[in-house]
N, C-alpha and C positions, 0 to 999 in steps of 0.2 A: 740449438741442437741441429746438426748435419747427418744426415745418411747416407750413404754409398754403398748401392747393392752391386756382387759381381755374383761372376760363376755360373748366369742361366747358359744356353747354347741347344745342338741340333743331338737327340739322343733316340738310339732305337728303342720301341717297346720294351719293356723290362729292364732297360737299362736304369743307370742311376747318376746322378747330379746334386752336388752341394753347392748352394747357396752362401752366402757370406753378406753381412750388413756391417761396415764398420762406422764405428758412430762418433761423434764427437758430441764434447757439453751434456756429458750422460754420468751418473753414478750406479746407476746400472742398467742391466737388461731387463727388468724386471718392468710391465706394460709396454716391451714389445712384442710384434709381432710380423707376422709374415702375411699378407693380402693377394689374389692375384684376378686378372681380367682377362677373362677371355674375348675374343672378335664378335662383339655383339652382347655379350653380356656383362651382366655389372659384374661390379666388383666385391669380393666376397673373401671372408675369412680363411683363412686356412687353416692357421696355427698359431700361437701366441700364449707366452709366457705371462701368468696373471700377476696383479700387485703382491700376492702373497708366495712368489716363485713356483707356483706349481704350472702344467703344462695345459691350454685345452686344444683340440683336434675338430678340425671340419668333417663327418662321417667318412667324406670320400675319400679320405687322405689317412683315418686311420690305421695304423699297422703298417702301415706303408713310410710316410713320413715323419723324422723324427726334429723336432724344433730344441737347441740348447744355445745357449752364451759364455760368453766369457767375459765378466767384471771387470778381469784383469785388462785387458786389451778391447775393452769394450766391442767387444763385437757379437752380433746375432748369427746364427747358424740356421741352415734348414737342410735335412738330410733327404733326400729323394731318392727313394728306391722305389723299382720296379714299377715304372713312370708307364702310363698309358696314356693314349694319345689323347682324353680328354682332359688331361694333364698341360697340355699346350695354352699357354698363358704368359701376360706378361704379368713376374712378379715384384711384387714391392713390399719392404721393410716401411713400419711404420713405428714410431713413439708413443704409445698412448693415444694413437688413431688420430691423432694428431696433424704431426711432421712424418712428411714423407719422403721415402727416397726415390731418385728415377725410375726404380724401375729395372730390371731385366727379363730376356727373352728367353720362356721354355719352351721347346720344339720337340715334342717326341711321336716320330715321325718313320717308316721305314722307310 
């Protein structure tokens, strides 16, 4: 299994950013998820689609961020809306907490 997260970058308060994980050696999105770490603290859940396809949310990211995939094209999603700056993280796609991907950078910042 390979991961390749894109699409973090510099975004005003309220603005919004998708995420993208594209995967290889996967039959599905199902046990992944979205992780992120902030400058100084660990690293912590976000979002993550569970073995039985349903969705679970980190409190802070409720209502706010929306996690889905695609089977077909193997790939994870993470939808960020109305980003505040304690949003600022580097995030990463995981497998079953597993395999991890690089990594990208969320900056929401005025």
């Amino acid at each position: 299994v390979q991961l390749q997260a894109s699409g973090g970058g510099l975004v005003q308060p309220g603005g919004s950013l998708r995420l993208s994980c594209a995967a290889s050696g996967i039959f599905s999105v199902n046990g992944m998820g979205w992780y992120r770490q902030a400058p100084g603290k660990e690293r912590e859940l976000v979002a993550r689609i569970t073995g039985y396809g349903t969705t679970a949310y980190a409190d802070s990211v409720k209502g706010r961020f929306t996690i889905s995939g695609d089977n077909a094209e193997s790939t994870l999603y993470l939808q960020m809306n109305n980003l505040k700056p304690e949003d600022t993280a580097v995030y990463y796609c995981a497998h079953w907490g597993r395999v991890w991907g690089q990594g990208t950078q969320v900056t929401v910042s005025s």
